[in-house]
C-alpha positions as CSV (number, residue, x, y, z in Angstrom):
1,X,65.8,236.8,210.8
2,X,67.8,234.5,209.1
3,X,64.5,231.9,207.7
4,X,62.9,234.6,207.3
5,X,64.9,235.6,204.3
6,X,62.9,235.7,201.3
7,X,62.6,232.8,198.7
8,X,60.8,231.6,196.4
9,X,58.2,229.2,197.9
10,X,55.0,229.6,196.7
11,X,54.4,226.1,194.5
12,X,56.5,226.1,190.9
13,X,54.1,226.3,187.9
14,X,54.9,226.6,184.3
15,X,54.1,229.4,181.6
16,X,52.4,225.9,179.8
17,X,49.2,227.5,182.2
18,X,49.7,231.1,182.4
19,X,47.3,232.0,184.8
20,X,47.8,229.6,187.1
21,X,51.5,231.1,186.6
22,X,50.2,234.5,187.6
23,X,48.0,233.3,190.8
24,X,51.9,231.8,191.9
25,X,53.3,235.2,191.9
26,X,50.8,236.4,193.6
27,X,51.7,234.1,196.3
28,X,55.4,235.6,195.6
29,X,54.7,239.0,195.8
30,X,52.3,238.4,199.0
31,X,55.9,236.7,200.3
32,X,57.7,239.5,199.6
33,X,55.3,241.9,201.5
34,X,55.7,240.0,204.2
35,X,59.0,239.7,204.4
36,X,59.4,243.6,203.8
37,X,57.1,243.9,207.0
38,X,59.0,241.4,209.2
39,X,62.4,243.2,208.0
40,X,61.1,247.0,210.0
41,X,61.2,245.7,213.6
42,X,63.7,243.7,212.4
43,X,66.3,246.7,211.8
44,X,65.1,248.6,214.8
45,X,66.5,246.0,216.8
46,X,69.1,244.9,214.8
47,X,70.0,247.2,212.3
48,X,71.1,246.9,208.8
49,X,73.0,243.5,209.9
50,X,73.8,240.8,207.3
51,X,70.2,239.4,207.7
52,X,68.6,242.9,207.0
53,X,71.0,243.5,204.5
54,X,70.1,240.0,202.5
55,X,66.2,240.7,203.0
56,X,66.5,244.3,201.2
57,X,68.1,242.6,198.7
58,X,66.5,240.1,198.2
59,X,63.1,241.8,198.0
60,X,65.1,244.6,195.5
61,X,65.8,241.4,193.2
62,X,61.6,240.1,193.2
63,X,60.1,243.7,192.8
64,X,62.7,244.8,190.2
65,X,62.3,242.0,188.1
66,X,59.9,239.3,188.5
67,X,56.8,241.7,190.2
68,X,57.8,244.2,187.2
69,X,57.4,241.4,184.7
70,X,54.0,240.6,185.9
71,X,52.7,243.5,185.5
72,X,54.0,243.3,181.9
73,X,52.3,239.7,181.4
74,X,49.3,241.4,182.4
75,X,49.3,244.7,180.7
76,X,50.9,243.6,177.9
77,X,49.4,240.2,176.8
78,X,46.4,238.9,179.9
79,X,44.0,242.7,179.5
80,X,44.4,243.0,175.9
81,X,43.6,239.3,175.1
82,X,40.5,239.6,177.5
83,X,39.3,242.9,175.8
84,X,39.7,241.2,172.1
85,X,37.4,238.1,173.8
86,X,34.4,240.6,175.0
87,X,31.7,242.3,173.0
88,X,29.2,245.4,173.5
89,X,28.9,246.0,176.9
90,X,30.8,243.0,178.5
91,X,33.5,245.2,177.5
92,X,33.1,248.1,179.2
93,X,33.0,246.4,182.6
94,X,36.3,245.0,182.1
95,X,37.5,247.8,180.3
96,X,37.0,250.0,183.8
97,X,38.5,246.4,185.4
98,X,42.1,246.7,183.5
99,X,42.1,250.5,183.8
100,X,41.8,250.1,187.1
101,X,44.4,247.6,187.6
102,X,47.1,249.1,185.7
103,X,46.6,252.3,187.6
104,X,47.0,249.9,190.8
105,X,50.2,249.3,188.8
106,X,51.2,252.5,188.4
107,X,50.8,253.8,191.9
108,X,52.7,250.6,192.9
109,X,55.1,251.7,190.8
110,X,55.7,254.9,192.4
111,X,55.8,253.4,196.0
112,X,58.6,250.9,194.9
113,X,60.4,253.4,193.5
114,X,60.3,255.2,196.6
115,X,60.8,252.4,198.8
116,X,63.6,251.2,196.9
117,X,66.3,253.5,197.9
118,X,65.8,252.7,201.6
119,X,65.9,249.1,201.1
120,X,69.1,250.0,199.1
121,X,70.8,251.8,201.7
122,X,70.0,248.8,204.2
123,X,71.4,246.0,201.6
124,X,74.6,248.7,202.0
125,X,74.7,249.3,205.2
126,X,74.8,252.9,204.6
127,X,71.3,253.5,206.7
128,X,68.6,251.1,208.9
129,X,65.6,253.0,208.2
130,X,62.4,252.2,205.8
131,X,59.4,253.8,205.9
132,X,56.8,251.8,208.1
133,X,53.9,254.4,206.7
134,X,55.3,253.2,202.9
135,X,56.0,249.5,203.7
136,X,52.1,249.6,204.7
137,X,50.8,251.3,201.9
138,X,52.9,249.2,199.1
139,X,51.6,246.1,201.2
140,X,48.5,246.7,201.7
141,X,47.9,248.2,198.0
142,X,49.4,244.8,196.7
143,X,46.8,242.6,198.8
144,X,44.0,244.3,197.7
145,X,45.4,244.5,193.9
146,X,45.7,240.7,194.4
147,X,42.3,240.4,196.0
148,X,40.7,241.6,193.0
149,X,42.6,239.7,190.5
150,X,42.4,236.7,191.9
151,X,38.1,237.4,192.8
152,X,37.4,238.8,189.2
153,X,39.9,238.6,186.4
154,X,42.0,235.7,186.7
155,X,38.4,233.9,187.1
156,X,37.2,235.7,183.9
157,X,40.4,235.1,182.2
158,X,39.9,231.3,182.6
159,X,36.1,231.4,181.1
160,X,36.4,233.8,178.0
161,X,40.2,232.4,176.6
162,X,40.9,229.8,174.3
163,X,43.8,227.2,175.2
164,X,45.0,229.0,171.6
165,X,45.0,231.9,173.4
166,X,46.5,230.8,176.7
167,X,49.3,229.2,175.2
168,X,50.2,233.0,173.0
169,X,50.2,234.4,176.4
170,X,52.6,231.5,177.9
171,X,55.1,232.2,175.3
172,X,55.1,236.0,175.7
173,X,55.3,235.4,179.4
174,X,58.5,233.2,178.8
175,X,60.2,235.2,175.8
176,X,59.8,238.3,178.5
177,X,61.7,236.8,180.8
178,X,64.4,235.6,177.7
179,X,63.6,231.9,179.1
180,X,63.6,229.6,176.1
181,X,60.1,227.0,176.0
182,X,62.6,224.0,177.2
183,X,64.2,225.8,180.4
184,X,62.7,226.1,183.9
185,X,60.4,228.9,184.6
186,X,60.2,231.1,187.5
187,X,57.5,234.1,188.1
């Protein structure tokens, strides 16, 4: 399992293009997954062996920080920039859009949280078990929360914002992550 040890590989953008920076973790968090999927058959035949135990952390590292941080980016600055840009009933679509999404969020949320502990037993050798049921439900929730982002609101995003407005978004991205506007970025 050892290059199958998650990374960061999807290409390196910069919050200078925020939504191009959120489409990259995308391709981060669709890493992750799949990593998290390899890692099951992985410990049945293996167990919670250094490999294992550097996958589970690993993933523990990109889903309790930079997945959690996207989220934010979205929630936080992406919906509530695209609801000030719409008027009369444009809004209510994507009003029901970003309800939706953050409740994809939230049930995300809860899945981590109860995937984490397994994954934190494997990074400590302590137990070799995860969930397949959860692993497939987290995954499988993320790809279709991804899906739709990348088919309607990242789309939308890059029609109704302003560069003004892009750029607001970039540095709320960055100041969430504490990275000053000079260092590298990572999502």
């Amino acid at each position: 399992m050892t290059n199958a040890i998650p990374g960061h590989s999807a290409p390196a953008v910069g919050f200078e293009v925020p939504l191009e920076m959120l489409a990259a973790c995308h391709g981060r968090v669709q890493h992750q997954c799949a990593t998290l999927q390899r890692l099951l058959p992985h410990l049945q035949h293996h167990g919670a062996d250094r490999d294992a135990q550097e996958a589970a952390r690993a993933i523990m590292r990109y889903f309790d920080s930079a997945a959690r941080h996207h989220h934010e980016d979205e929630e936080h600055d992406l919906f509530p920039a695209l609801l000030e840009s719409m008027a009369g009933s444009d809004a209510v679509c994507l009003r029901e859009l970003t309800a939706s999404l953050c409740g994809d969020h939230r049930k995300l949320e809860q899945l981590w949280g109860a995937l984490r502990p397994q994954l934190l037993s494997v990074s400590e050798t302590t137990g070799h078990i995860v969930d397949a049921a959860l692993v497939s439900s987290f995954a499988n929730l993320y790809e279709t929360h991804i899906r739709r982002e990348e088919a309607e609101l990242l789309p939308m995003a890059a029609r109704l914002l302003s560069e003004i407005e892009l750029d607001r978004i970039g540095v709320a991205m960055r100041a969430r992550r504490g990275i000053a506007s000079t260092e590298a970025h990572q999502g």
